[in-house]
N, C-alpha and C positions, 0 to 999 in steps of 0.2 A: 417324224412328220411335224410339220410349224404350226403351230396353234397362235390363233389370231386374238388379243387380248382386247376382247368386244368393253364398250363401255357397260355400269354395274346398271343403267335404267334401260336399254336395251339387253343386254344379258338377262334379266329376269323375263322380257315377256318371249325372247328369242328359247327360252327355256321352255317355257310351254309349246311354245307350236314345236318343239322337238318331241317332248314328251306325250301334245295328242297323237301327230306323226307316227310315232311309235307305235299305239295303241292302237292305230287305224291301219298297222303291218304297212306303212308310208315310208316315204325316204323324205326330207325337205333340206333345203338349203338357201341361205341367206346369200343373194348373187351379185356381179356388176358390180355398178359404180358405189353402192355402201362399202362393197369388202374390198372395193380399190380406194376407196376414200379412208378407209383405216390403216390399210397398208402405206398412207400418203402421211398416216400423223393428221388427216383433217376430220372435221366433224361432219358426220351425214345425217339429216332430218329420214332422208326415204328410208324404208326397209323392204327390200322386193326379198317374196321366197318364191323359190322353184319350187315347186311337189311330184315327186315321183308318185304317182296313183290321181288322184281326183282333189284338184286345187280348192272348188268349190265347197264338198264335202270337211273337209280340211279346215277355210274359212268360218263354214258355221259354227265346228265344233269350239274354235276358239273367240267366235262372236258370242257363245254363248258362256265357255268360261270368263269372258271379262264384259260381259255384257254392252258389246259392243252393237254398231251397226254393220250389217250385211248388204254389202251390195255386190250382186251377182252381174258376170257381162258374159251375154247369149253370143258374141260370136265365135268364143273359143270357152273352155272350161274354166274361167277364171274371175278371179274375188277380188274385192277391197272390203277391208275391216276398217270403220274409224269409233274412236272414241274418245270425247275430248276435242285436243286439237290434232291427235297422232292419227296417221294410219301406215297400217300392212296393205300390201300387195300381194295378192295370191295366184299364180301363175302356174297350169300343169304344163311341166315338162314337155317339148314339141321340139319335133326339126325343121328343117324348110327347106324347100326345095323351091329355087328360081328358072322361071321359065328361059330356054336357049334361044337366042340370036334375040333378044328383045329386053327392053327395060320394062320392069313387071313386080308388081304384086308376090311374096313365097307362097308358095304351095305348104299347108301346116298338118302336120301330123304329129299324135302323140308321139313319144318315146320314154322308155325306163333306162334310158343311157343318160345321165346328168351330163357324159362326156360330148355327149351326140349337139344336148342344149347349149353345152357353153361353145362350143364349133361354130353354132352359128350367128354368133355375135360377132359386134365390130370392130375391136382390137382385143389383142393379149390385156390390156388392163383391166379388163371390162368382161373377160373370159378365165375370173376366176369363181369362186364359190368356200362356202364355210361351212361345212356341216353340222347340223342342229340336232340328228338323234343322239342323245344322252350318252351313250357308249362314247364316241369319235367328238363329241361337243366343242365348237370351236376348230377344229382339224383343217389349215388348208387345203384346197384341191386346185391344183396350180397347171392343169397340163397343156400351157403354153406360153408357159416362163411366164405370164404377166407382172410375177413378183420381178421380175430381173429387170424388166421395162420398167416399173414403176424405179426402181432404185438407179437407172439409170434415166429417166424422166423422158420416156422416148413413148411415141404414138407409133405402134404397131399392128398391120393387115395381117389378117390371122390365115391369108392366100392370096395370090396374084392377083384374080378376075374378081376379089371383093367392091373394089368400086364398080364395078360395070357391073357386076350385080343390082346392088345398091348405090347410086348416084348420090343419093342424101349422105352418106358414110363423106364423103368430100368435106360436105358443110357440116359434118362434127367433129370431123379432125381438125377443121378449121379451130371450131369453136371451146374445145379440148386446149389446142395451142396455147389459146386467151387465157381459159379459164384455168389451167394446170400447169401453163407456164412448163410446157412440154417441149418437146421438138420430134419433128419427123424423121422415125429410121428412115436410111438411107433409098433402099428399096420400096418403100412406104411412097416417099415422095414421090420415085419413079410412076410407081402405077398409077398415084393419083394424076400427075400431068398429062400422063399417058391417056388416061379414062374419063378426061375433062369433058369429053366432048359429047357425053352421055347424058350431062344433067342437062341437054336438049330437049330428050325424051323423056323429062320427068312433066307429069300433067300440070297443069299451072297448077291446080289447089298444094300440090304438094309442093313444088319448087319456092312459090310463097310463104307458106306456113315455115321451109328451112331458113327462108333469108330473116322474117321477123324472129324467129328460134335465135338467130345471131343477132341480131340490130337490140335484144330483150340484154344482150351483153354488153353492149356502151358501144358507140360510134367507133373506137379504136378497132371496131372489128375488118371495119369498110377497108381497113390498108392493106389487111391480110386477106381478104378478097379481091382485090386487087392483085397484090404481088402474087398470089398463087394460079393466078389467072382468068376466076371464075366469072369476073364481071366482064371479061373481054369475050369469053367463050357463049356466052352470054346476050354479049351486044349493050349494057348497060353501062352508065355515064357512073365517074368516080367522082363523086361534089369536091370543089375547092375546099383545100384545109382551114381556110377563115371560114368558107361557110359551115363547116361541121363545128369549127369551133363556136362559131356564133349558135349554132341549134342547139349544141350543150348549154348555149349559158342562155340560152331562152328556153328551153326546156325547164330549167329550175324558176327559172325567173318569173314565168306565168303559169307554171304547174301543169306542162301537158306533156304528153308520151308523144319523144319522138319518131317512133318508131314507122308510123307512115309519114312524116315529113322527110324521111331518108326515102322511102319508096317513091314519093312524087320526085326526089334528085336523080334517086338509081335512074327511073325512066325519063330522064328529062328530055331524051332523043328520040323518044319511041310515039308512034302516034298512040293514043287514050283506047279510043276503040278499038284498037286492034289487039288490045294485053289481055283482054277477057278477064277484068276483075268487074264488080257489080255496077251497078249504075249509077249508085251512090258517091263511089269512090273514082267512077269514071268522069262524073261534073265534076269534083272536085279539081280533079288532072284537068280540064279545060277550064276552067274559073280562073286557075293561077297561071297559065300559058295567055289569059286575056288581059294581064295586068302587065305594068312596067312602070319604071321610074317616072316617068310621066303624068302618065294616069293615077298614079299614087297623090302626086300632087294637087291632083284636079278633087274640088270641096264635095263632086258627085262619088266620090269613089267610095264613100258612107256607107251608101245605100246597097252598093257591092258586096262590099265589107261583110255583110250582114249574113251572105248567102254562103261563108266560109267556114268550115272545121277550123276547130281549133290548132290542127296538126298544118291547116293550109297558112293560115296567118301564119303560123311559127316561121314555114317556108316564107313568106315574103317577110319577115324579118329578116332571114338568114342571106335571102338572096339579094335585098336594097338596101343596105348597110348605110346608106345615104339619107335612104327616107326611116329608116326602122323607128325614128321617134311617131311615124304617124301607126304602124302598127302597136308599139307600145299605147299611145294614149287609146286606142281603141280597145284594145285589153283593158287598160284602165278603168274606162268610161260608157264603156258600149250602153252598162246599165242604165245610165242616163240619158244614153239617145235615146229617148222616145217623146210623142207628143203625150200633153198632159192633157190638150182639148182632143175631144174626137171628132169623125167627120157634122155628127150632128150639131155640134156646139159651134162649130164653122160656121156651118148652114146657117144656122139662128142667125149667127153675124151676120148674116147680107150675104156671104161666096154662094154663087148659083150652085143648084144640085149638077152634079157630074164630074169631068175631069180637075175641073177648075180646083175641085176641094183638095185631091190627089195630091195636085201642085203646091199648094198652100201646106200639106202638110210635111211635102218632104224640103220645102222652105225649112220649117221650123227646122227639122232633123238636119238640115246644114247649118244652121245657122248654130245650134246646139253645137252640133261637131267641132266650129269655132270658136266658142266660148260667148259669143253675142244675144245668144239665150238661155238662162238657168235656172226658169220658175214660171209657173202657169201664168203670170200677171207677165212676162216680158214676153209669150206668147199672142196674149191678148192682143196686148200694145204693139205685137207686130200687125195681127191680122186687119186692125184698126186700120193702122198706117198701111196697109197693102189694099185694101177698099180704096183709101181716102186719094193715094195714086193712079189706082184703076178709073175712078171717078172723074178724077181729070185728065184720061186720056181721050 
């Protein structure tokens, strides 16, 4: 039997949770992507255990040998330990079972078959396990080749109708691809083409939450969503490669996550209201559909400017490559757009109480935006000269 050669600061505390296990008449196992990521030669920060018996129970006892923190989660029997910067994952062993003819939520129940647990994950790489009690320590449990997968660097369905089960299993094969520099058994890729048509039926909260899961990978993800067909099955726009290239280099360049300036491209076809994302992120999608090379250049679009996420500016960077110096200076500068008199200091000047002040004020803030105001005195001496022309009309 292969024994898996754990690192020496994970081996010491994977020792103890074997050793309470033990004590507690438990089975535990360290699962997934850590014991496929050791199998890989890579280094893994996570540590998930499976617990044959009571995950929770399990957690405490070695929350309390290392004086860690406990945090229990009510919808299933299971724990996170952290302490420091590290933590455990405590998981009791479940099967699951997916509702027929529908895309759905599993049905979970325990189980004391580790074999039962690793069944119903989502490839052979990912459906192996390492045993932790003291006796077996270290011992793989491999029963579906994942070790063979991984030495041949292939993504494997651990059964035909796994994508239709799970639609999300698509978008981590995808993103497995990327990040493991894997390829799709042959059969693998069948099904997934085959079961494309499912991630229809996935609810928006979750079909969103899997595309920023991939876009959290770097924009190279967008091609492989593409080529595999997902954005067409879909209905979603694949951005021009200048513009993904230009979002990478404005993403660094003003320090902002572009992961919803890919989302305002993916839908660039699709009407706002009708995507069911919040209201928040639904102005946003109409804010940047009201802009265009034009209006960019119009000295009123300041005050626009103003009403934008940062994720939406990045997009009109990416998308007016002509005008992009004026989004740059407004990243730049925005902090100085502001007036330095307010409306009552107007008023004192002579501008009548009402719109008039309004006006006067987002004067300044264009004129700011052009460089022909840069301090409370060149404000003055406008307002000055904007009386003294009123006056003689």
């Amino acid at each position: 039997m292969r024994r898996i050669n754990l690192p020496k600061g994970q081996r010491k505390i994977l020792k103890i949770v074997g050793e309470l296990a033990k004590k507690l008449h438990y089975s535990a196992y360290l699962v997934g992507g850590p014991v496929r990521d050791l199998l890989l030669g890579r280094t893994s920060q996570d540590i998930d255990i499976v617990c044959i018996g009571d995950a929770v129970k399990l957690a405490r006892q070695f929350s309390k040998r290392i004086r860690g923190e406990l945090q229990s989660h009510h919808d299933f029997p299971n724990a996170t330990v952290k302490w420091g910067r590290a933590k455990i994952d405590f998981v009791t062993a479940r099967s699951e079972t997916y509702p027929k003819g529908k895309v759905g939520l599993p049905e979970v129940k325990r189980t004391d078959d580790i074999i039962i647990d690793l069944k119903r994950r989502d490839f052979t790489v990912n459906a192996v396990a390492c045993e932790l009690l003291p006796r077996h320590f270290g011992s793989l449990i491999d029963p579906f080749n994942g070790l063979k997968d991984c030495d041949r660097r292939l993504i494997r369905v651990l059964h035909p109708n796994s994508f239709k089960e799970d639609p999300t299993r698509i978008f981590r094969a995808i993103r497995f691809i990327m990040e493991l520099e894997f390829g799709l058994e042959k059969d693998t890729e069948k099904y997934l083409k085959q079961h494309l048509k499912y991630l229809m039926e996935l609810t928006h909260d979750r079909l969103w939450k899997e595309i920023k899961l991939c876009l959290n990978d770097g924009s190279s993800i967008l091609k492989l969503l593409k080529d595999y067909g997902v954005l067409d099955v879909l209905g979603l726009s694949y951005p021009e490669d200048k513009f993904i290239g230009r979002i990478d280099i404005g993403a660094v360049q003003f320090g902002v996550d572009c992961c919803n300036t890919f989302i305002l491209a993916l839908c660039e076809n699709k009407a706002p209201r009708l995507l069911d994302f919040n209201n928040k992120f639904t102005r946003q999608m109409e804010y940047v559909r009201k802009i265009d090379s034009n209006r960019l250049v119009d000295v009123k679009i300041v005050h626009e400017l103003f009403n934008f996420e940062d994720y939406s500016l990045l997009y009109l960077f990416g998308k007016y490559p002509a005008n992009s110096i004026i989004i740059e200076n407004f990243f730049d500068n925005r902090g100085e757009l502001k007036c330095e008199l307010n409306g009552t200091a107007i008023r004192r000047m002579g501008i009548k109480e009402g719109p008039e002040i309004g006006k006067v004020l987002d004067k300044i803030i264009e004129k700011r935006w052009t460089g022909r105001i840069s301090s409370k005195q060149d404000e003055v001496e406008f307002v000055t000269k904007y009386l003294e022309e009123e006056s003689d009309t």
